[in-house]
TORKE-937715 format. One record per residue: residue in three letters; x, y, z of N, C-alpha, C in turn. Coordinates in steps of 0.05 Angstrom, whole numbers, plus 32768, in hexadecimal, padded with zeros to 4 digits. Each point is the difference from the previous one (the first is absolute). Layout:
N
ALAXYZXYZXYZ/...
***
This chain:
86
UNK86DC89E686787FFD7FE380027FEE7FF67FEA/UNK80047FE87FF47FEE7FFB7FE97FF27FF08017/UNK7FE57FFD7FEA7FEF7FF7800E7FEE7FEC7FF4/UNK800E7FF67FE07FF57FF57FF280147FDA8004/UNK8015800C8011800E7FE37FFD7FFF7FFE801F/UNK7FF07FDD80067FF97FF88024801B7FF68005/UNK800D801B801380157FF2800F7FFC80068019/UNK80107FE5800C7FFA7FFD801F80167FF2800F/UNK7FFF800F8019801E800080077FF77FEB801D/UNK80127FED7FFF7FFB7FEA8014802280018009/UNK7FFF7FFA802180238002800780007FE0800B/UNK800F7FF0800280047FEB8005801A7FF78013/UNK80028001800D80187FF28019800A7FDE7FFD/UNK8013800A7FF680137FE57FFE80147FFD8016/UNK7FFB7FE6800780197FFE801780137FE97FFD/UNK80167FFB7FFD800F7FE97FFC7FF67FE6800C/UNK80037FE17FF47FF77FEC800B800A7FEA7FEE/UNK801B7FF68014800A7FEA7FFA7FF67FEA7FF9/UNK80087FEE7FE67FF87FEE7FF1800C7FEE7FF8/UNK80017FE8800F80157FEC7FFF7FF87FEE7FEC/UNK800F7FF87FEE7FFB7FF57FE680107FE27FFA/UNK800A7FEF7FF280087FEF7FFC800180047FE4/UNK80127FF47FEF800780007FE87FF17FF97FE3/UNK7FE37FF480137FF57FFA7FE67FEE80148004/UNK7FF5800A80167FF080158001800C80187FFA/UNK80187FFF7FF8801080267FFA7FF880017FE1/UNK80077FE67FF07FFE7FFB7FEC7FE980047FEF/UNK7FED7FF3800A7FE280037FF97FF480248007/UNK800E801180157FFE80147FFD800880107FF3/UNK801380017FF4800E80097FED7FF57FFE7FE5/UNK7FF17FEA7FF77FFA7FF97FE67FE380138009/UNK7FF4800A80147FE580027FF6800380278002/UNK7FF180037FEC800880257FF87FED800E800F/UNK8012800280207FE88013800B7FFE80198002/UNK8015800D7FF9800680197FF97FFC800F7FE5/UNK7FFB7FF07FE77FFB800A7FEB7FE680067FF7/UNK7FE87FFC80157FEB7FFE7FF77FF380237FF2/UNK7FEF7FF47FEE7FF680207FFA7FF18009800C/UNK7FF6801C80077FEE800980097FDA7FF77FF4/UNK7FF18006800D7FEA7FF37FFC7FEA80117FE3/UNK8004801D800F7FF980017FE9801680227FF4/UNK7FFB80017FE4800E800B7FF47FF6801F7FF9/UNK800F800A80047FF680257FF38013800B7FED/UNK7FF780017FE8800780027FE77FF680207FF3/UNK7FED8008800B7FEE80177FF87FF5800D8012/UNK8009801780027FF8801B800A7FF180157FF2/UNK7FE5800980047FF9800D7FF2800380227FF8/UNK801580088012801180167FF380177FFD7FFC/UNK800B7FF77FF480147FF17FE87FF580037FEA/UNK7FE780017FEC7FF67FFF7FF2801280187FEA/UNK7FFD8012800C8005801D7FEB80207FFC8009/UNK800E7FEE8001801D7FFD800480007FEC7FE2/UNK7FF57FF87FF37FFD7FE77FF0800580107FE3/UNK7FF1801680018000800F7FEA801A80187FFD/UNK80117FFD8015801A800C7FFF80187FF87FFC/UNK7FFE7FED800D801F7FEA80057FFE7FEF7FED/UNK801380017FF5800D7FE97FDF7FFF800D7FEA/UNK7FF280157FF47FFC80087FEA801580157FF2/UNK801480048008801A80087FF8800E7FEB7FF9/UNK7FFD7FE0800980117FEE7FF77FF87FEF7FE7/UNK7FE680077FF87FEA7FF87FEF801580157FE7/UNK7FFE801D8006801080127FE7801B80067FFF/UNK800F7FEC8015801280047FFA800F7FE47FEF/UNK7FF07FEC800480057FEC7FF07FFC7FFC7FE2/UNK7FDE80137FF77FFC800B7FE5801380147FF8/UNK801180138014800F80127FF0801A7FEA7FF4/UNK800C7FEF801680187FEC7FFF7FFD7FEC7FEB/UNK7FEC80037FF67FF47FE67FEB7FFD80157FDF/UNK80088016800A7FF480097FE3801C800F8001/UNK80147FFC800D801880097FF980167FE57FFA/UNK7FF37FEA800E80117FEB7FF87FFB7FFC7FDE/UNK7FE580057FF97FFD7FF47FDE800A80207FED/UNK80068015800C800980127FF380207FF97FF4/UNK80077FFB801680197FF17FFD80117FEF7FF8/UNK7FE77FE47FFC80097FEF7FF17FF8800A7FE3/UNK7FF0801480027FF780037FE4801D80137FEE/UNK800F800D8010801480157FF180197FEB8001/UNK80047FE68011801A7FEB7FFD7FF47FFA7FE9/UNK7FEA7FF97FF97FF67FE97FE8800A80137FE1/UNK7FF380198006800980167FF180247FFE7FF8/UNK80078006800E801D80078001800C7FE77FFA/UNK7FF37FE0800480157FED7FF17FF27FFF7FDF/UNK7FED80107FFB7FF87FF27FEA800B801B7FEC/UNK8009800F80138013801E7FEB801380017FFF/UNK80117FE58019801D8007800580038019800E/UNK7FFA800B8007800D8024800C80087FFC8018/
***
């Protein structure tokens, strides 16, 4: 169990309860976003994740220097080849 992130487990009982509305009151409910709200606060960082930082991405870092140094090889032997005809 980690023990560095406070979680806490609360159970809550919901029970159905009819809600008689009228048309201007459905309306005005509708427009207001009660379901989208964000959470209060945010966890972004974990402190063992850290040595994950220095692993993940750095193959896409060399594989874009290798893809970059074969794209100009290549334009470099078309440039060649129209200026020899061959």
């Amino acid at each position: 169990m980690h023990t560095t992130c406070p979680c806490k487990t609360t159970s809550i009982k919901l029970e159905p309860k009819e809600v008689k509305q009228n048309e201007i009151q459905r309306c005005q409910r509708m427009k207001q976003n009660i379901y989208g709200c964000r959470p209060t606060v945010c966890h972004t960082y974990h402190p063992q994740e850290t040595h994950m930082n220095n692993e993940c991405g750095s193959r896409s870092v060399i594989k874009a220097f290798i893809i970059s140094k074969l794209l100009l090889v290549t334009v470099f032997f078309h440039y060649i080849l129209l200026q020899f005809h061959i």
